[in-house]
Each structure stands twice: as structure tokens, then as C-alpha cells.
Legacy VTK file of the C-alpha trace (Angstrom):
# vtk DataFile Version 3.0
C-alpha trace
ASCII
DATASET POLYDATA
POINTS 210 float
197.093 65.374 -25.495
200.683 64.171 -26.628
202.702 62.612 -24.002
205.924 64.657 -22.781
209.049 64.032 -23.866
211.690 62.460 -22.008
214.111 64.873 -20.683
216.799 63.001 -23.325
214.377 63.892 -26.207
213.264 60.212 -26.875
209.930 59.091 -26.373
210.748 55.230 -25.912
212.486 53.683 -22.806
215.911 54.031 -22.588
216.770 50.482 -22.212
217.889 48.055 -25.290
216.890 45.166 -26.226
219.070 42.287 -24.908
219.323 40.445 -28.023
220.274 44.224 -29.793
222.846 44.213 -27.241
224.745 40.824 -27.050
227.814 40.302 -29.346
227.948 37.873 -32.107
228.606 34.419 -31.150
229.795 31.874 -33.273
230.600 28.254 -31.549
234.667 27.556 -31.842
235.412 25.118 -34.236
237.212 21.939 -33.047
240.872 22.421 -34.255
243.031 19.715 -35.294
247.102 20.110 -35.758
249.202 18.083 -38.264
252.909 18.137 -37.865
254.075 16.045 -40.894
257.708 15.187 -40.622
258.204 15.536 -45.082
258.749 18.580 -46.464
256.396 18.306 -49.278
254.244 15.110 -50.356
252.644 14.713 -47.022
251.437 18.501 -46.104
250.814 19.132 -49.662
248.592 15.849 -49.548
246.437 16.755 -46.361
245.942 20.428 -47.664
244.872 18.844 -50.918
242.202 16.564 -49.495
241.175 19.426 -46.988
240.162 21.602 -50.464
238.462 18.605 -52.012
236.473 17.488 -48.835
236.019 21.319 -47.763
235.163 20.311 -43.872
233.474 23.226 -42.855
233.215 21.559 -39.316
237.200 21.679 -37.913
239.617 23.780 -38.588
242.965 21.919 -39.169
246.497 23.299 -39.277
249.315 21.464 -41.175
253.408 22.123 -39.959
255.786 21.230 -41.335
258.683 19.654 -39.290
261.535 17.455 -41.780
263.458 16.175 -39.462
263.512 12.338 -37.480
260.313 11.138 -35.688
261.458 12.184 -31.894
261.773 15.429 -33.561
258.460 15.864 -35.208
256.723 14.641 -31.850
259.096 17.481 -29.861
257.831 20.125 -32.670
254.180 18.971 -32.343
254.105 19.108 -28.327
255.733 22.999 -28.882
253.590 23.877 -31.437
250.278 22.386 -29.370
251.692 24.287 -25.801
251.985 27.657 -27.578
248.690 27.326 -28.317
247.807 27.144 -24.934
245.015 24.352 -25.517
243.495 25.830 -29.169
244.225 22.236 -30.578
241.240 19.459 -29.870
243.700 17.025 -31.252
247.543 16.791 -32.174
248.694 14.171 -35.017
252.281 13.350 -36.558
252.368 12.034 -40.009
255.618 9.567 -39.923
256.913 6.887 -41.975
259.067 4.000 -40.238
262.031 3.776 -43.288
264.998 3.472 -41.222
264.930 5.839 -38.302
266.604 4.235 -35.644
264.510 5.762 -32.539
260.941 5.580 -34.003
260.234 3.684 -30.819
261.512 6.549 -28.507
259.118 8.594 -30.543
255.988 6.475 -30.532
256.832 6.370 -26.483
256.799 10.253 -26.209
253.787 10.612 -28.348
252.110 7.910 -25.886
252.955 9.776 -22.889
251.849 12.985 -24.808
248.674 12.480 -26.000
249.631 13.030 -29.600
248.330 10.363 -32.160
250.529 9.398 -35.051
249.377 8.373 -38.597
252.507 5.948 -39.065
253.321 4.544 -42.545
255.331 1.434 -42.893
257.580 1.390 -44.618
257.148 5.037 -45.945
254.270 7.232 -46.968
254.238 6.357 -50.325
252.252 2.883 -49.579
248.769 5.092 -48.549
249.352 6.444 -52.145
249.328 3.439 -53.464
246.507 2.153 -52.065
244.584 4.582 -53.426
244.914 2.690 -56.668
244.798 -0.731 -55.867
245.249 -3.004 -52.444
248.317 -4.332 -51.735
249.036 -6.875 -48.931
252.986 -8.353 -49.867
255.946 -6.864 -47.599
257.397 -3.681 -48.971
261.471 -3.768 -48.439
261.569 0.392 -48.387
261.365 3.537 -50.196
262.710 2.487 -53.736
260.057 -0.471 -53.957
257.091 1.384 -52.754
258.194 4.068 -55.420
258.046 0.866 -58.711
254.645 0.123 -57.093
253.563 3.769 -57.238
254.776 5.260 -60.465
252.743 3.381 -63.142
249.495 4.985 -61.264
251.467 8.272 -60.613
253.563 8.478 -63.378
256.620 11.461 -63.174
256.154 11.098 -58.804
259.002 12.568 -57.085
259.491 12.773 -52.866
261.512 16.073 -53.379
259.249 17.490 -56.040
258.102 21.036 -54.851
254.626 20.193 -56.240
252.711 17.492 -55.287
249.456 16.788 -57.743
246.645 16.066 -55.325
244.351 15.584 -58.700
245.376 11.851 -59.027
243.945 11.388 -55.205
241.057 12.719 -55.102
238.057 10.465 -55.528
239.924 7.443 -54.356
240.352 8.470 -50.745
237.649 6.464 -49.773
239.218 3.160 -51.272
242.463 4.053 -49.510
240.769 4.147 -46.069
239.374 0.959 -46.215
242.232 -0.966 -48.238
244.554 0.278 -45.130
241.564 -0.365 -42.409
242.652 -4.013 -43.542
246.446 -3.839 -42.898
246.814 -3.680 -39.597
245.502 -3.076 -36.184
245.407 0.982 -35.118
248.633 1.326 -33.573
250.539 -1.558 -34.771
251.806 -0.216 -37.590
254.942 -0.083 -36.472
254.807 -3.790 -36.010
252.748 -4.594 -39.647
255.005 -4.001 -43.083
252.577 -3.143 -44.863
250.650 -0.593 -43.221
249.686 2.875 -42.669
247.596 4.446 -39.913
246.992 7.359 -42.547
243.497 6.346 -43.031
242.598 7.423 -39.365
244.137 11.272 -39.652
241.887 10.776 -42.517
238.419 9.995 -41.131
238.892 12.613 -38.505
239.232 15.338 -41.126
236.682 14.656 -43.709
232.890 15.445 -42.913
230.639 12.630 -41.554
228.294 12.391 -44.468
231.606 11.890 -46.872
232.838 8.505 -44.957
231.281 5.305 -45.993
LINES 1 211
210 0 1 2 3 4 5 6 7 8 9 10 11 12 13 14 15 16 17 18 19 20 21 22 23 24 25 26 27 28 29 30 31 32 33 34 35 36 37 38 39 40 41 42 43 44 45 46 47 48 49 50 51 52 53 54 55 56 57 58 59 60 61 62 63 64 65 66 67 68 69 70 71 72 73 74 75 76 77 78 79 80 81 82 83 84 85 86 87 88 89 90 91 92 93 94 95 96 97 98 99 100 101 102 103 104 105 106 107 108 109 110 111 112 113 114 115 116 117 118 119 120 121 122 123 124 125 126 127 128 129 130 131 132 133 134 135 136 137 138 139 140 141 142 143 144 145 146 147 148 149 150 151 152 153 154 155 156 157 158 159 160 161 162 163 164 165 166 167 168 169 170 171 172 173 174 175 176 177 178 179 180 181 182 183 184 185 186 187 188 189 190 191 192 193 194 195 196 197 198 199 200 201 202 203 204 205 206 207 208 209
């Protein structure tokens, strides 16, 4: 003899599976924000080596902020407090140059928790270590510029594109020509140098990194 009904119709319990029931988790990704203080080379670099390394394992956020170092650090603590706590980790990408009160701003970055990928003299020495290693003292912008341009020929700082292309496999030469420089943290102290390689290694997948 068939079994009754249930008064709803349904002959099966009417309780779910858990595992029907439970919403879709997905683990949140650590999340990294960069606050460079250059309009265009450096963002337009670190969103060109994000495409080429595709790190599926962070998700990292570039700003742009083109103003003096204290400035950059103030932007990066905003940016990281209006995200109430989304970002794992908070960098500034600086150059020394000739800002007077880099100091103030490697002092408030200290007391902030925010690390800083620090070029000395100027971004454009990481560039040029991706071509070859170079260890004399570079007296500014201009200089670092003759050293780039016969590897980068046509390289402008105000260009509105930046060609990652002439980057991309020698990443991994730049890290350890830089690695060589200086102490982490002492760039500041060390012409040449460029803490550039450590922003680096945090954003490119494990298996990438020699």
C-alpha cells in the first residue's frame, strides 16, 4: 500500500540539506594598497607588472596621490581608514629627489604602519636596473634619465603612457640588482637605492620569485 502523503503534498521530509542551504563562501583575498606619489610612470608600472604576473592570490589597489611625500603618506592613511581595515598592507611608492621633509614622512609612515618603497634618487634607477646593475652615485633626475634612455629609448616622466613591454621579463633581475643596494629601510640613507624590489616580492606569486 502507498504511503500517505504529507499534508504539504511532498512525500520527502521537509528539511534541506545543510550543504543545499549554506551560501557560497569564498575566502577574502589579502588586499594590498599602493599610493604612488607620480602621476603616471609609477602606477602605470605596478598595474603593468600586476597583468604580466596575474597574482590571483591578493588583490592590490593602486592611487594615485602627486603631491610631496608627507602628502602621499596623509592620502594613504585616509584612503586605508575609509576602508575600515579592507587593506592587509598599505605601501607609498616615493622617490627622495629634493623634497625637503621626506624625513617627516618616513616618521609618519613609521608611526603608521605604512611601508614605503623609497627610490633614491628618483624612480627611474629601479628602471634601470632592470637592464643592467648599477652601483656609482646618481646626482638626480636628469642623470638617472642618460642612464635610462639608451635601454628605454623615447622615456618621458610626464608621458601619459608608460610602455610596461620593455619591463617585463626583467623584473626578476631588478629585484635582486636592488636587494644589493642597500639595507631595507635605508634607502633614504644609500644613493643608489630603491626599496622597489620589496613592494615587488609582495605582489608577485610565490612560485614567480627566485
Amino acid at each position: 500500500m502507498a504511503r500517505d502523503p504529507k499534508r504539504d503534498g511532498r512525500k520527502t521530509p521537509r528539511h534541506e540539506s545543510t550543504l543545499r542551504r549554506r551560501p557560497a563562501y569564498r575566502e577574502e583575498l589579502p588586499s594590498i594598497l599602493v599610493v604612488c606619489g607620480a602621476r603616471n610612470t609609477e602606477p602605470d608600472y605596478v598595474k603593468g607588472l600586476l597583468r604580466a604576473v596575474d597574482n590571483r592570490a591578493v588583490d592590490v589597489r593602486v592611487k594615485i596621490c602627486p603631491q610631496d611625500p608627507v602628502s602621499v603618506v596623509r592620502h594613504a592613511v585616509g584612503e586605508r581608514t575609509r576602508a575600515r581595515g579592507h587593506y592587509s598592507h598599505t605601501w607609498c611608492v616615493l622617490d627622495v629627489d629634493d623634497f625637503t621633509h621626506l624625513g617627516e614622512a618616513l616618521r609618519l609612515a613609521r608611526a603608521e604602519d605604512i611601508e614605503i618603497a623609497l627610490s633614491n634618487p628618483c624612480f627611474e634607477l629601479w628602471l634601470l636596473l632592470h637592464f643592467r646593475d648599477h652601483r656609482a652615485s646618481v646626482d638626480g633626475f636628469r642623470q638617472a634619465l642618460r642612464h635610462l634612455l639608451p635601454h628605454h629609448p623615447g622615456y618621458s616622466k610626464t608621458s601619459d603612457r608608460f610602455d610596461f613591454s620593455h619591463y617585463r621579463e626583467t623584473w626578476p633581475e631588478a629585484v635582486d640588482r636592488a636587494r644589493a643596494l642597500a639595507k631595507a629601510g635605508d634607502e633614504h640613507k644609500e644613493n643608489p637605492s630603491t626599496g622597489m624590489w620589496r613592494l615587488v616580492r609582495q605582489i608577485v606569486p610565490a612560485h614567480r620569485q627566485a
